[in-house]
C-alpha positions as CSV (number, residue, x, y, z in Angstrom):
1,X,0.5,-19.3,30.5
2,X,2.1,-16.1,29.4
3,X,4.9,-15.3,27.3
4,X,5.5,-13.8,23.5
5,X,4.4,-16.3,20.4
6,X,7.7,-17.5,19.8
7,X,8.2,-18.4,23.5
8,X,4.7,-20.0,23.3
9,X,5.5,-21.9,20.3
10,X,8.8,-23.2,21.6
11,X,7.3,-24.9,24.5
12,X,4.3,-26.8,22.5
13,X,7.5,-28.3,20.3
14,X,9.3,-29.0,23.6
15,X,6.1,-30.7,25.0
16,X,4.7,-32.3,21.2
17,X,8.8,-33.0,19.3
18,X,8.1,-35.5,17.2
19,X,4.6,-35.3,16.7
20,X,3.3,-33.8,13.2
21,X,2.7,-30.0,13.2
22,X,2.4,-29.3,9.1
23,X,1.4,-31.9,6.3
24,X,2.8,-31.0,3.3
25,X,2.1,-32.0,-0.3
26,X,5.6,-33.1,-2.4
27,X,4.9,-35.4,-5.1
28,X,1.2,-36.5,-4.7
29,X,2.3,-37.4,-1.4
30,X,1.4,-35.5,2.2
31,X,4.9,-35.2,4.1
32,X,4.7,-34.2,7.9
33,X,7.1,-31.7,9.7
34,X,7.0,-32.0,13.0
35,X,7.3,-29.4,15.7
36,X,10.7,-30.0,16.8
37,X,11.8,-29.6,13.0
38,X,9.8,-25.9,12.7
39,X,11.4,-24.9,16.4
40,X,14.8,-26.2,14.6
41,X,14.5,-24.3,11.6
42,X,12.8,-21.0,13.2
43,X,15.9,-21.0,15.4
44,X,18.4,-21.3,12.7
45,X,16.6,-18.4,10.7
46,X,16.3,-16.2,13.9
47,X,19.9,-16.5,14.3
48,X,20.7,-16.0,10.7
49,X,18.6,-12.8,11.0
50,X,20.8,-11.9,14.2
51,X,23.6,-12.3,11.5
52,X,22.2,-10.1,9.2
53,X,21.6,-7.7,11.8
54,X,17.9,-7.3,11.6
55,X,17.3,-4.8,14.9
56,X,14.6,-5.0,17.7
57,X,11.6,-2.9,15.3
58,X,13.2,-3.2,12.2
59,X,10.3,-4.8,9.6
60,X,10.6,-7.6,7.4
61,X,8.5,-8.3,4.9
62,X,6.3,-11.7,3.5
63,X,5.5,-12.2,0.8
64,X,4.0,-15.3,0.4
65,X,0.9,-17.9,-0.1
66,X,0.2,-20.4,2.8
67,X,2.5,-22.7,3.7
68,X,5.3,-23.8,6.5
69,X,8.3,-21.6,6.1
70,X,5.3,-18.8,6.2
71,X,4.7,-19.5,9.8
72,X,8.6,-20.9,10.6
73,X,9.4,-17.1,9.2
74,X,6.8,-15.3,11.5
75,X,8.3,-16.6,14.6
76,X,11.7,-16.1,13.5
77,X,11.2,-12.3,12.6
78,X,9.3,-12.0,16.2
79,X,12.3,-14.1,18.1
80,X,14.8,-11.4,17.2
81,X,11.9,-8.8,17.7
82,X,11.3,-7.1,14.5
83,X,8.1,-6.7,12.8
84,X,6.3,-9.1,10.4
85,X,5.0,-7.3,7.3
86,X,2.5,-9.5,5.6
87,X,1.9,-8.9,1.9
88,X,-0.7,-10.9,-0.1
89,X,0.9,-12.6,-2.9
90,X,-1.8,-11.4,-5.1
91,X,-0.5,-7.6,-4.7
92,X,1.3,-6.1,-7.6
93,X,4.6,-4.5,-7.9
94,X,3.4,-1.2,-7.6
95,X,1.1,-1.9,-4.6
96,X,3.7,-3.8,-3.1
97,X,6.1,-0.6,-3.4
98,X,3.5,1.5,-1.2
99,X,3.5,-0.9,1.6
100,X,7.3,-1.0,1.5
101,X,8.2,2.6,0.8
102,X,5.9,3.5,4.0
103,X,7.4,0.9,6.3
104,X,11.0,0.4,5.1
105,X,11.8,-3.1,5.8
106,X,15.6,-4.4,5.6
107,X,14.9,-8.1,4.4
108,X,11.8,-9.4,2.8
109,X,11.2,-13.3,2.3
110,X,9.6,-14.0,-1.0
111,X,7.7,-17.6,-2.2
112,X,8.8,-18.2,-5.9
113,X,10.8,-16.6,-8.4
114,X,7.9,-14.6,-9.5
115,X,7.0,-13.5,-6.0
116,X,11.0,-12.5,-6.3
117,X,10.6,-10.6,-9.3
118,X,8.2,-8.2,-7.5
119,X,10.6,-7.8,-4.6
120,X,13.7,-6.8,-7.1
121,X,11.9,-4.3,-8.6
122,X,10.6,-2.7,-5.5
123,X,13.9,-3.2,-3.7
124,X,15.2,-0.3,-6.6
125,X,12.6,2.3,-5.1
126,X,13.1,1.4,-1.2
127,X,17.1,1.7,0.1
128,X,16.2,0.1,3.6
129,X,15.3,-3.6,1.7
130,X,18.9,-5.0,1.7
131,X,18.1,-9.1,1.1
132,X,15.8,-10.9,0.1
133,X,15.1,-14.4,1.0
134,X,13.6,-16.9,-1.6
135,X,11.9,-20.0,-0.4
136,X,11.7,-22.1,-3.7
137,X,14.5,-21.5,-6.1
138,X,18.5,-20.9,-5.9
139,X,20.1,-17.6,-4.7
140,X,21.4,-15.1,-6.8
141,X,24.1,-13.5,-4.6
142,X,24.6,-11.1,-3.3
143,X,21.2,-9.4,-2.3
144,X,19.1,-12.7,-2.8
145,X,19.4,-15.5,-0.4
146,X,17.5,-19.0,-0.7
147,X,15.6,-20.5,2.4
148,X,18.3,-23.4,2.7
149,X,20.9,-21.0,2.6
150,X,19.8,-19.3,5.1
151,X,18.6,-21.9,7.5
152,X,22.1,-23.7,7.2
153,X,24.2,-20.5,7.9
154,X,22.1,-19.7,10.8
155,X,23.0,-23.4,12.4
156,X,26.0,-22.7,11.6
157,X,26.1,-19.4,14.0
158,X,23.9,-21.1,16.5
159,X,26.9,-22.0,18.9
160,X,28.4,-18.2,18.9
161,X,25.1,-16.5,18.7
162,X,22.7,-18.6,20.6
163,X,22.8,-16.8,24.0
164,X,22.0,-13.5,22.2
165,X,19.2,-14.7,20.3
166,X,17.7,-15.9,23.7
167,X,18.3,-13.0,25.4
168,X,17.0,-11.0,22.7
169,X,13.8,-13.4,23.0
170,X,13.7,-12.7,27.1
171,X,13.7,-8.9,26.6
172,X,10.6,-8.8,24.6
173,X,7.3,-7.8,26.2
174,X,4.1,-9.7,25.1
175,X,2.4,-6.8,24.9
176,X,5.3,-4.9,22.5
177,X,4.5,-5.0,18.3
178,X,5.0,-8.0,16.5
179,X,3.5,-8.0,13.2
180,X,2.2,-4.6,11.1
181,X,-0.7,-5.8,9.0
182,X,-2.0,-3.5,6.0
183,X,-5.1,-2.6,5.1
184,X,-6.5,-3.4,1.8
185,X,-6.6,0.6,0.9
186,X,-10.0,0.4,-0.8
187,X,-10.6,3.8,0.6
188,X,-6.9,5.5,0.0
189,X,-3.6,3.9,0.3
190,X,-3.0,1.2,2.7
191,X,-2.5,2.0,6.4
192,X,0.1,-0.1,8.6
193,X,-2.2,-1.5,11.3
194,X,0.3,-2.9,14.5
């Protein structure tokens, strides 16, 4: 079976729907998702990105600790055919403003508010970060966007931009760059490994 990861992905959730794909904690109590939820909400945010006009290449940043909407993201950014930057939550301002400053992303999807707070003050020293996405926590329009914001707006452009979003997902190559991981730069400054 061959294919790019989002295409993959979209035909487990066609084959598994309903059954769970993530357990989540709320409350004391595990919650499932299932995989036809993720496909739903990975194409509502792809097409939201089409609406923010994120461009095949363009990078978007992660910044984020393990969790659902880390993975719903990923396959999102990849769907539309940009690049996944993946920052470790545990990175400061400072080192997070390296990353960014060499790979100029245009939206970056933060965890918390304090995860959010790093992005703001890096998004001062790097022009090319135009949104930023928060997963937990209200937005603070206009350059800051929460999760269900985002996810609703996107539905709402499904039915005008759904046949763009799949042909932007038939013209990518398997083989082409999906994700730009950093090194840890414990020998000089972290290098952008595709």
């Amino acid at each position: 079976m061959t294919g790019t990861i989002p295409e993959l992905f979209l035909r487990q959730a066609a084959v598994f729907g309903s059954r769970t794909l993530f357990l989540v904690k709320q409350g004391g109590v595990f919650r499932p998702i299932s995989w036809q939820r993720a496909a739903q909400e990975m194409q509502a945010l792809a097409t939201w990105l089409l609406g923010q006009e994120i461009r095949v290449g363009d990078r978007v940043l992660i910044l984020s600790e393990n969790r659902p909407e880390w993975g719903v993201a990923d396959l999102a950014i990849q769907s539309v055919g940009a690049w996944t930057v993946p920052i470790y939550p545990t990175l400061t301002p400072a080192e997070i403003g390296l990353i960014a400053a060499n790979c100029q992303p245009v939206l970056a999807v933060a965890s918390t508010g304090a995860q959010l707070v790093k992005l703001l003050q890096v998004k001062t020293q790097v022009p090319s970060l135009r949104t930023l996405v928060l997963l937990d926590g209200p937005a603070a329009p206009p350059v800051v966007v929460s999760w269900a914001e985002a996810l609703a707006r996107g539905r709402q452009l499904e039915a005008r931009s759904g046949a763009l979003l799949d042909e932007r997902r038939r013209r990518r190559d398997p083989e082409e760059t999906c994700t730009l991981i950093y090194t840890s730069g414990t020998t000089g400054e972290p290098k952008g490994v595709m």
